[in-house]
C-alpha positions as CSV (number, residue, x, y, z in Angstrom):
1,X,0.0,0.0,0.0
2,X,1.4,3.4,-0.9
3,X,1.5,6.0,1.8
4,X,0.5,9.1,1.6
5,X,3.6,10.8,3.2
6,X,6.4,9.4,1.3
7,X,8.4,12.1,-0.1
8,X,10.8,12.3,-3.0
9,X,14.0,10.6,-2.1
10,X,17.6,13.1,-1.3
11,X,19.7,13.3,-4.1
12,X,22.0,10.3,-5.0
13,X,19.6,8.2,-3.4
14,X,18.3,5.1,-5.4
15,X,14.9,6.3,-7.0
16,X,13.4,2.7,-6.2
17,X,14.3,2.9,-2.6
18,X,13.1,6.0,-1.9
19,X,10.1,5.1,-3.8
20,X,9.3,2.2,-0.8
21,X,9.9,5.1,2.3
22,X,7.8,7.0,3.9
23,X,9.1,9.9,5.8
24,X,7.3,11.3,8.7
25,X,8.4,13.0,11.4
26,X,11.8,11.4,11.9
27,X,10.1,7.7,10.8
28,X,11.7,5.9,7.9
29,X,8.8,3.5,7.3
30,X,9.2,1.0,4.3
31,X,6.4,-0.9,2.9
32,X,5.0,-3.5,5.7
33,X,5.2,-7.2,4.7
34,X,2.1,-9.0,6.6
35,X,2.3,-12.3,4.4
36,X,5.5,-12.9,5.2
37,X,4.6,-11.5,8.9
38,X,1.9,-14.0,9.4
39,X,4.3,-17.2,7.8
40,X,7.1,-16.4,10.4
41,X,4.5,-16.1,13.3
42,X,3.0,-19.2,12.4
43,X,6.4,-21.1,12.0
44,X,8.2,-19.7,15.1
45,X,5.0,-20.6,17.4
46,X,5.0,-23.8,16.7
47,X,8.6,-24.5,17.1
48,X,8.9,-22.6,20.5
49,X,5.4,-23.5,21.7
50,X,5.7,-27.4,21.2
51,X,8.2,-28.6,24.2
52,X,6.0,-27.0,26.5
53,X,2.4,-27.4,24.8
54,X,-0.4,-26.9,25.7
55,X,1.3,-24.1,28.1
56,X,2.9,-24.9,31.4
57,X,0.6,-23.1,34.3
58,X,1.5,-21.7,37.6
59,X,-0.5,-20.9,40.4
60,X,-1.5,-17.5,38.8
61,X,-2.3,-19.5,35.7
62,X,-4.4,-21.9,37.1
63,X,-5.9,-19.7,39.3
64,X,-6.7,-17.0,36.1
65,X,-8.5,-20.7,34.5
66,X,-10.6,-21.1,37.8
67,X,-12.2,-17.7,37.6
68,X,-12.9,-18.3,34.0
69,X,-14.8,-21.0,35.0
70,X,-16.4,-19.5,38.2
71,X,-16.5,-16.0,37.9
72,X,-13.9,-13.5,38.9
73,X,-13.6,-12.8,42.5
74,X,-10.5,-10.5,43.3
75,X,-8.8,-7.8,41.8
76,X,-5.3,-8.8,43.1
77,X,-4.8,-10.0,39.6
78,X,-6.4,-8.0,36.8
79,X,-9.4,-10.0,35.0
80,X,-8.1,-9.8,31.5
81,X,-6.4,-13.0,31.9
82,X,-9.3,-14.8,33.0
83,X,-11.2,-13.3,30.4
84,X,-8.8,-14.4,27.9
85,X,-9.6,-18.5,29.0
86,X,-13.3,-17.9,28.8
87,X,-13.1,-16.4,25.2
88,X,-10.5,-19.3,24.3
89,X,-12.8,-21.7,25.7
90,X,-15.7,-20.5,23.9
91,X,-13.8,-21.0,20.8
92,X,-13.6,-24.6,21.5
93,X,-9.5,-23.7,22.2
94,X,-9.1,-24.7,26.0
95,X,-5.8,-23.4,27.3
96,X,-3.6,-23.5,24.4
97,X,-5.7,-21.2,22.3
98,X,-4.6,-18.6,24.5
99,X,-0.8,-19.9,24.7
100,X,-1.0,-20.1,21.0
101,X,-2.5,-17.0,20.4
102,X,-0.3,-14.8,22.7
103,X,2.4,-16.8,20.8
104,X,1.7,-15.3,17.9
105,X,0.3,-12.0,18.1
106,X,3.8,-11.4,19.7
107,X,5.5,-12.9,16.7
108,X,3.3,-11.4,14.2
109,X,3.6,-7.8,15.5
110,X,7.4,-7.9,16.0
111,X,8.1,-9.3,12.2
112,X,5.4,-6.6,11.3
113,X,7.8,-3.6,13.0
114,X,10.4,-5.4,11.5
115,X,9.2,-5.4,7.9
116,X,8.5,-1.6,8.1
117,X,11.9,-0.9,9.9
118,X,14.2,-2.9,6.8
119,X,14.0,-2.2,3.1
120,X,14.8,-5.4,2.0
121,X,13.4,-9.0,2.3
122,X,17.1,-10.7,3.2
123,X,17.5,-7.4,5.7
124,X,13.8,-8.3,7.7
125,X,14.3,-11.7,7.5
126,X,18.1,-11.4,9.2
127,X,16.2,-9.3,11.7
128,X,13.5,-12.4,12.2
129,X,15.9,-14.9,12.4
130,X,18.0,-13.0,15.6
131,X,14.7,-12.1,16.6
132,X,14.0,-15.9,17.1
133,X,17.3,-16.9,18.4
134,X,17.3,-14.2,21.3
135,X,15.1,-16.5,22.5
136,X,17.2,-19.3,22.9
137,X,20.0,-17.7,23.5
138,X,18.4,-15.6,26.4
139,X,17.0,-18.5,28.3
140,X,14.8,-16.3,30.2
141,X,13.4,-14.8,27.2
142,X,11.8,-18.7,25.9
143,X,11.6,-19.7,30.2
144,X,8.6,-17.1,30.4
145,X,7.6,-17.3,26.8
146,X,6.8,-21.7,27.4
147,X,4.3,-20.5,30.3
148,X,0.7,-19.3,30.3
149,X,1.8,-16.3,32.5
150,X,0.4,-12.6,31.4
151,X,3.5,-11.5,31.0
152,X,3.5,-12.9,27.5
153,X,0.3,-11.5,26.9
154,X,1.2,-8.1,28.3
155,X,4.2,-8.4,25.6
156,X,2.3,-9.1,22.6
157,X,-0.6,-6.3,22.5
158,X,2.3,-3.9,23.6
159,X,3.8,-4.6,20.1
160,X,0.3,-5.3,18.1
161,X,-0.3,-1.6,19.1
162,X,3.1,-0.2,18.3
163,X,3.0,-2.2,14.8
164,X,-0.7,-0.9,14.3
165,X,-0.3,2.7,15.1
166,X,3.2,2.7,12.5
167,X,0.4,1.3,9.9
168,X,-1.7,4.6,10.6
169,X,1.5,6.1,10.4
170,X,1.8,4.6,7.1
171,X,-1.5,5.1,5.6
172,X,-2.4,7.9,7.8
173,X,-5.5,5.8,8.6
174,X,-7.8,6.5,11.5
175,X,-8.7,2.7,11.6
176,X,-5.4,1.5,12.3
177,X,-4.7,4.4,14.8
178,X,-7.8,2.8,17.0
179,X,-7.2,-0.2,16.1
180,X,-3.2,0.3,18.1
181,X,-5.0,2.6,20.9
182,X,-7.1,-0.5,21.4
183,X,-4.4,-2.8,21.6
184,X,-2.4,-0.9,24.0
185,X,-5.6,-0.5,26.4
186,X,-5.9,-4.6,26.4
187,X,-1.9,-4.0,27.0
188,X,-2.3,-2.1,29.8
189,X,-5.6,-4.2,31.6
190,X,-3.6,-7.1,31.9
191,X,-1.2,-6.2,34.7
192,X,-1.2,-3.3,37.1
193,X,2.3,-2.2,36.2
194,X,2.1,-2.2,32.2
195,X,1.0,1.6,31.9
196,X,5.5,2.8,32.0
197,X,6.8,0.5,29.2
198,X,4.3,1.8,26.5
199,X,3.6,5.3,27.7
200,X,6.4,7.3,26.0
201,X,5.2,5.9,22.8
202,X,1.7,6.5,24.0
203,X,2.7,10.1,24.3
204,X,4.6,10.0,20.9
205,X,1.5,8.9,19.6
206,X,-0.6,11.9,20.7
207,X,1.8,14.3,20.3
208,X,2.2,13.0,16.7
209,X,-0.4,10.9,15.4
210,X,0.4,10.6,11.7
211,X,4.1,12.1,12.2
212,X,4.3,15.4,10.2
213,X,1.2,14.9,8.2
214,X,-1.6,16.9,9.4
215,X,-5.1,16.1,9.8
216,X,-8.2,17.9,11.1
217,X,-7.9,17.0,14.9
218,X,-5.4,14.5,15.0
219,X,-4.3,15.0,17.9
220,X,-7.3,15.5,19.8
221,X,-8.7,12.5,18.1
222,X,-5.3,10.6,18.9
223,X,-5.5,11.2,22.6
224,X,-9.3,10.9,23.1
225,X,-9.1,7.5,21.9
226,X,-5.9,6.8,23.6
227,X,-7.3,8.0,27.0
228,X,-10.8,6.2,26.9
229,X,-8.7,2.8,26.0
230,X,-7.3,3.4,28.9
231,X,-10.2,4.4,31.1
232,X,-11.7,1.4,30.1
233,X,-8.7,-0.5,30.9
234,X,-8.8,1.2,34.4
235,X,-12.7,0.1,34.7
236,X,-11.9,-3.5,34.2
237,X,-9.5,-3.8,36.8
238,X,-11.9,-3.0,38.8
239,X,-15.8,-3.9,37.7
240,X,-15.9,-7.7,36.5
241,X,-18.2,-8.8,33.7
242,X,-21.1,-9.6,32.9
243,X,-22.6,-8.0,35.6
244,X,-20.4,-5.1,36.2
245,X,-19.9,-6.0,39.6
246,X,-17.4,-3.9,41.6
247,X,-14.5,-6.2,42.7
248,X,-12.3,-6.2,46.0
249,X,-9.7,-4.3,45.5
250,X,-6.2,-5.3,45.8
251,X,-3.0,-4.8,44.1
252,X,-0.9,-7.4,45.8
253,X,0.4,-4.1,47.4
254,X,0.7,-5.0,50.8
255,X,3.1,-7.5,50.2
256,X,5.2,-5.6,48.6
257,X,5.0,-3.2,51.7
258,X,5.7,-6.6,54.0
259,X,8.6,-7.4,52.0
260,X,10.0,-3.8,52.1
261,X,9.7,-4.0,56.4
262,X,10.9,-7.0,56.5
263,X,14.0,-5.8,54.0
264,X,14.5,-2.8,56.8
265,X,14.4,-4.8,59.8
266,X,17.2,-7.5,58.0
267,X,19.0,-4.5,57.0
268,X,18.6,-2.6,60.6
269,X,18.9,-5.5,63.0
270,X,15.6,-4.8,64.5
271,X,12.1,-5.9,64.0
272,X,10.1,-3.5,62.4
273,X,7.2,-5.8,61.2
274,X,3.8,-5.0,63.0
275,X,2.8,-7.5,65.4
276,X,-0.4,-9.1,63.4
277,X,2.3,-10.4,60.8
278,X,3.9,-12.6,63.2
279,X,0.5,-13.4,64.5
280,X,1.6,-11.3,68.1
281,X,4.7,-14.4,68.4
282,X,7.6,-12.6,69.4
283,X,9.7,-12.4,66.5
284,X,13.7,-11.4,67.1
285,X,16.2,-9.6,64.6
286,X,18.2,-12.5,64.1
287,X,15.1,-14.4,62.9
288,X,14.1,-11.9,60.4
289,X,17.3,-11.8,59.5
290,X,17.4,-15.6,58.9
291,X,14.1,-15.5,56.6
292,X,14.9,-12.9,54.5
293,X,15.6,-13.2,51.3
294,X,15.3,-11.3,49.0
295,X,14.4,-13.2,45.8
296,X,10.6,-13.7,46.6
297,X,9.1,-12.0,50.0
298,X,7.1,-15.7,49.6
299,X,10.3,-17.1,51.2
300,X,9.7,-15.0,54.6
301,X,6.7,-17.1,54.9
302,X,8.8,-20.5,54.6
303,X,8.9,-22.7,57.6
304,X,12.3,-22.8,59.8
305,X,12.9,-24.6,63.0
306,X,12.4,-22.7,65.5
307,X,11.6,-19.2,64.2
308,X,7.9,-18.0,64.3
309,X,6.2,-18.2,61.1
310,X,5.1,-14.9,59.5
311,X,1.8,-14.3,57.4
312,X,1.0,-12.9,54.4
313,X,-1.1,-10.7,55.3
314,X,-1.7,-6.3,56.2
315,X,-2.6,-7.1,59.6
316,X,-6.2,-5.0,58.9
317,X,-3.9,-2.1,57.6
318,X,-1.3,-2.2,60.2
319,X,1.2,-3.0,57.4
320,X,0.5,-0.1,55.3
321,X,0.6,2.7,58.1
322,X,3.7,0.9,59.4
323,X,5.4,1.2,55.8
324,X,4.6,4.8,56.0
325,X,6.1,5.5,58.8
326,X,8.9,3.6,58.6
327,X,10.1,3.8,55.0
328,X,11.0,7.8,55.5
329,X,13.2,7.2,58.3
330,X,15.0,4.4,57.0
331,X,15.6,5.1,53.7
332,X,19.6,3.8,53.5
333,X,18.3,0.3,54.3
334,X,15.3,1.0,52.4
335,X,17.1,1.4,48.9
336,X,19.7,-1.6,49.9
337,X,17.1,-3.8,50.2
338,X,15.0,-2.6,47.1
339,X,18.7,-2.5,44.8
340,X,19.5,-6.1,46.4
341,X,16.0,-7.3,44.8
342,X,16.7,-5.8,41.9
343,X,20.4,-7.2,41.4
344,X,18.4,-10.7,41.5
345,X,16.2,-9.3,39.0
346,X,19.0,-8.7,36.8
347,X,20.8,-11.6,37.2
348,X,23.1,-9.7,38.6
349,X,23.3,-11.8,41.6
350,X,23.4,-15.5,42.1
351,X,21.6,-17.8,39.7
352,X,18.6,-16.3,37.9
353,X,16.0,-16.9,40.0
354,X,12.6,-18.4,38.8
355,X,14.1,-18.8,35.0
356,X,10.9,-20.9,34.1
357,X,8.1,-22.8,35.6
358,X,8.4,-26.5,35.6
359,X,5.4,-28.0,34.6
360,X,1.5,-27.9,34.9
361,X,0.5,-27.8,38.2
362,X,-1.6,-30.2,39.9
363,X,-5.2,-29.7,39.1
364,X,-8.8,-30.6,38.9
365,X,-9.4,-29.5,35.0
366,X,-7.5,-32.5,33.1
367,X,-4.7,-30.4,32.2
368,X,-1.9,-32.0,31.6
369,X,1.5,-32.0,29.5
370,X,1.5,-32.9,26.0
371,X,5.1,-34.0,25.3
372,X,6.3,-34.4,29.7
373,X,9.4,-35.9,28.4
374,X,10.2,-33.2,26.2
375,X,9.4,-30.7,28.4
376,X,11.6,-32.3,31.0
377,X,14.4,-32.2,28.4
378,X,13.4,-27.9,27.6
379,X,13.2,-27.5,31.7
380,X,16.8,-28.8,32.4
381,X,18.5,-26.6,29.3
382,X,16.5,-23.3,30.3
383,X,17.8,-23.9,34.2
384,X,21.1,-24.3,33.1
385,X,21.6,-21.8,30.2
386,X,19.8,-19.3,32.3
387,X,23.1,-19.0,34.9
388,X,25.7,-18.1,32.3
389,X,26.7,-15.2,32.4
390,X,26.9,-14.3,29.1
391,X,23.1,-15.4,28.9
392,X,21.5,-12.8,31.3
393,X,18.9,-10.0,30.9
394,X,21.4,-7.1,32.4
395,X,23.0,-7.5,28.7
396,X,20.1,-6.5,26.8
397,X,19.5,-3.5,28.4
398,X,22.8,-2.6,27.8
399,X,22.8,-3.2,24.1
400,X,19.8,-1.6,24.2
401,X,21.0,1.6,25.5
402,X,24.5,1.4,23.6
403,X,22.9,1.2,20.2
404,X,20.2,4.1,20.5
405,X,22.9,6.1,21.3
406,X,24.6,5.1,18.2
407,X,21.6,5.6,15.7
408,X,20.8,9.2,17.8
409,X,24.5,10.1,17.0
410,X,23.9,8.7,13.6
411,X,21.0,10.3,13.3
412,X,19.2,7.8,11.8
413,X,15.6,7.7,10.7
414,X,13.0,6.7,13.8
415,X,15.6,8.0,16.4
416,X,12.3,9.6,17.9
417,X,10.6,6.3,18.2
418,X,13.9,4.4,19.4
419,X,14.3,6.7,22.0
420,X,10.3,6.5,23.3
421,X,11.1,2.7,22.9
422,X,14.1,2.7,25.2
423,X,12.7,5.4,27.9
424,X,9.5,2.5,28.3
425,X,12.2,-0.3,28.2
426,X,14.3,1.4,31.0
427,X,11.1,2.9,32.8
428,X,9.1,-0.5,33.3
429,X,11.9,-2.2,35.3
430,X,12.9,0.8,37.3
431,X,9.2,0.4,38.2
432,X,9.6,-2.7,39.2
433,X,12.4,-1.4,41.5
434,X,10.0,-0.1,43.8
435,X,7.0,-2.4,43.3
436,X,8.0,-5.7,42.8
437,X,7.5,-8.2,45.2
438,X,9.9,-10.6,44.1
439,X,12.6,-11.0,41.5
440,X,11.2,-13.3,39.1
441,X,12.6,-13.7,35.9
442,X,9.6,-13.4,33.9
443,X,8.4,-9.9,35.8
444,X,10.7,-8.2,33.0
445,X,10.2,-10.2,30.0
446,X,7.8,-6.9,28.1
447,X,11.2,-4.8,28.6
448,X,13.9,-7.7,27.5
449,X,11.5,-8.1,24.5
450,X,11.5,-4.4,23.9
451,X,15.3,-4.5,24.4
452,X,15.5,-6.9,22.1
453,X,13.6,-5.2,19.5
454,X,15.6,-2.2,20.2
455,X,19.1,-3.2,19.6
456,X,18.2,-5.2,16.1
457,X,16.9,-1.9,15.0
458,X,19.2,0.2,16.2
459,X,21.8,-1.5,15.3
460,X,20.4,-2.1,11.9
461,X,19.8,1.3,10.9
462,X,23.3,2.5,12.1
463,X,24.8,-0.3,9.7
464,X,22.5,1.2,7.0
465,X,23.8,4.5,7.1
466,X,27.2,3.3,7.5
467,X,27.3,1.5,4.3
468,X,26.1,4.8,2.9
């Protein structure tokens, strides 16, 4: 399709390739390639989905299933998920239409970008193919990507609605500007923290809607529909369907608040925890110091010989006033705990923690492992790999960083969108500095991916204009 922005090309450039661009403010967009989109998306899920098929499931997995089956109960986990196994189960798809699907929507949308970021078909499919193997080489990358967890999910309408709104760019079409507001609304309703890794582009989008090709309203139009996707995101956190019942709330926050006390008193030599979280059992320094740890604040609430088991739990709101309070006047031990959870987040520290999931938990819905031996086999490689250090996520955002810097002193085409790219990839873990209750591996999959998408374009584009 030819775009309406595409200028003439600069002089002593190749008629034919200028001919395939369009220019916009900053963008370099070249013609987008969904055939060859959909055929990569189709082959790559099925060879990374099939050790692990139908989808291995977690607790939060299995407990997302339940409520699709029962109703939603809690807001401690946004619906979307759950809502994402009913609609799979209508569809006759059980689980794996929504492993499949989140599979390749992901796949899709990322060879999508990639076709409108490379002139040429051997350039976007170089781009595919390291696309594909930063999954196996980045164990944590396929770890989280085998598992029905919303991160994935999270991941993929992130990039459907960065590879639809560069199609509006494109076309300057309104349709496929709502069409990417839409997508990054369902991005944003599947996990409370979503909002920082797409909201610089979000912005970008607003600000610039079609790049430097007015229209009547644009803006306003751009961020009207941007701000009621995510309004209605926002709604179904917290009203359920069909019957637009307000939820409980809860964000999990309270643990993260336990785990930051219990990080202070490690850190202070004193207990700091209110006394409901002990259950009023007298609780010493040296015992909080002896459960801490700060991989998972889960692990607090593990059971050691004589030391008083702790609850998960906000003591009725004891744990929030306590944070408050303590927090501000402890803020040394407050940032040494929160940078020691993030050096485990990083794999910066120790083995990775949490690299994958195992298996399918035990269950009363018949699911069960396709291929067990196989995924036995896929298990043992992603819990080895995933300790090298040459293998580890700190890397990506470094590659990341070092090759926007190189197009922006290149001054490459899309240097705008790289950098909007890389504030959300940088934003979403720092995020997770202060919020995460645990250093999973999978919390920061959205931002590896992003990285990862980052430093192939980057890096491609400043090879371009170096050849030139």
């Amino acid at each position: 399709m030819k775009s309406a922005t595409t200028l003439a090309p600069a002089p002593g450039t190749d008629a034919r390739v200028g001919s395939m661009l369009a220019y916009s403010n900053g963008f370099q967009l070249c013609r987008p390639r969904p055939v060859l989109a959909v055929l990569y998306a189709l082959a790559a899920s099925a060879l990374l989905c099939y050790p692990t098929w139908p989808g291995l499931m977690s607790f939060d997995s299995l407990f997302a299933y339940k409520e699709s089956l029962e109703g939603i109960v809690t807001a401690v986990w946004p619906p979307a998920q759950a809502y994402s196994f009913y609609l799979s189960r209508a569809a006759g798809a059980g689980v794996w239409g929504v492993f499949i699907g989140q599979a390749f929507i992901l796949l899709f949308s990322a060879a999508l970008i990639f076709s409108m970021a490379f002139r040429t078909i051997a350039a976007v499919v170089t781009a595919l193919l390291v696309f594909s193997l930063a999954f196996v080489w980045f164990p944590t990358l396929w770890g989280t990507f085998g598992v029905l967890w919303k991160d994935v999910t999270t991941t993929s309408f992130a990039l459907l609605g960065l590879a639809l709104w560069l199609l509006a760019i494109r076309t300057v079409s309104y349709a496929w500007l709502v069409a990417g507001a839409a997508a990054f609304a369902v991005h944003v309703a599947l996990r409370y923290n979503a909002f920082p890794l797409t909201f610089f582009v979000m912005a970008l989008m607003a600000a610039c809607p079609f790049g430097f090709v007015r229209r009547p309203n644009a803006r306003l139009i751009a961020s009207a529909v941007l701000l009621g996707g995510l309004g209605l995101a926002f709604i179904s956190m917290k009203v359920r369907l069909p019957d637009f019942r307000v939820l409980p709330s809860g964000t999990g926050l309270s643990a993260v608040q336990e785990f930051d006390l219990l990080g202070i008193s490690a850190c202070e030599g004193v207990n700091l925890l209110p006394p409901g979280v002990s259950d009023g059992a007298p609780v010493s320094a040296a015992d909080l110091q002896q459960l801490y740890d700060p991989r998972h604040v889960q692990l607090a609430f593990r059971h050691v010989p004589g030391v008083p088991v702790l609850l998960e739990t906000d003591a009725d709101g004891a744990v929030e006033s306590t944070w408050f309070s303590i927090v501000p006047q402890h803020v040394g031990c407050y940032l040494k705990h929160r940078m020691a959870v993030f050096r485990e987040q990083m794999g910066l520290s120790g083995p990775v923690f949490y690299p994958t999931h195992p298996g399918i938990d035990a269950n009363d819905y018949g699911l069960a492992l396709a291929h067990p031996a196989l995924t036995t086999e896929w298990v043992g490689y992603i819990l080895r790999s995933s300790n090298s250090p040459f293998r580890r996520a700190y890397l990506l955002y470094g590659l990341a960083i070092l090759g926007v810097i190189a197009a922006l002193f290149r001054r490459v085409p899309n240097r705008l969108l790289l950098s909007a790219l890389l504030f959300g990839a940088m934003a979403y873990p720092c995020t997770l500095f202060f919020v995460g209750p645990a250093a999973d591996a999978r919390y920061i999959f959205p931002s590896n991916v992003f990285c990862v998408l980052l430093i192939i374009v980057s890096f491609g584009a400043v090879a371009r204009t170096a050849r030139r």
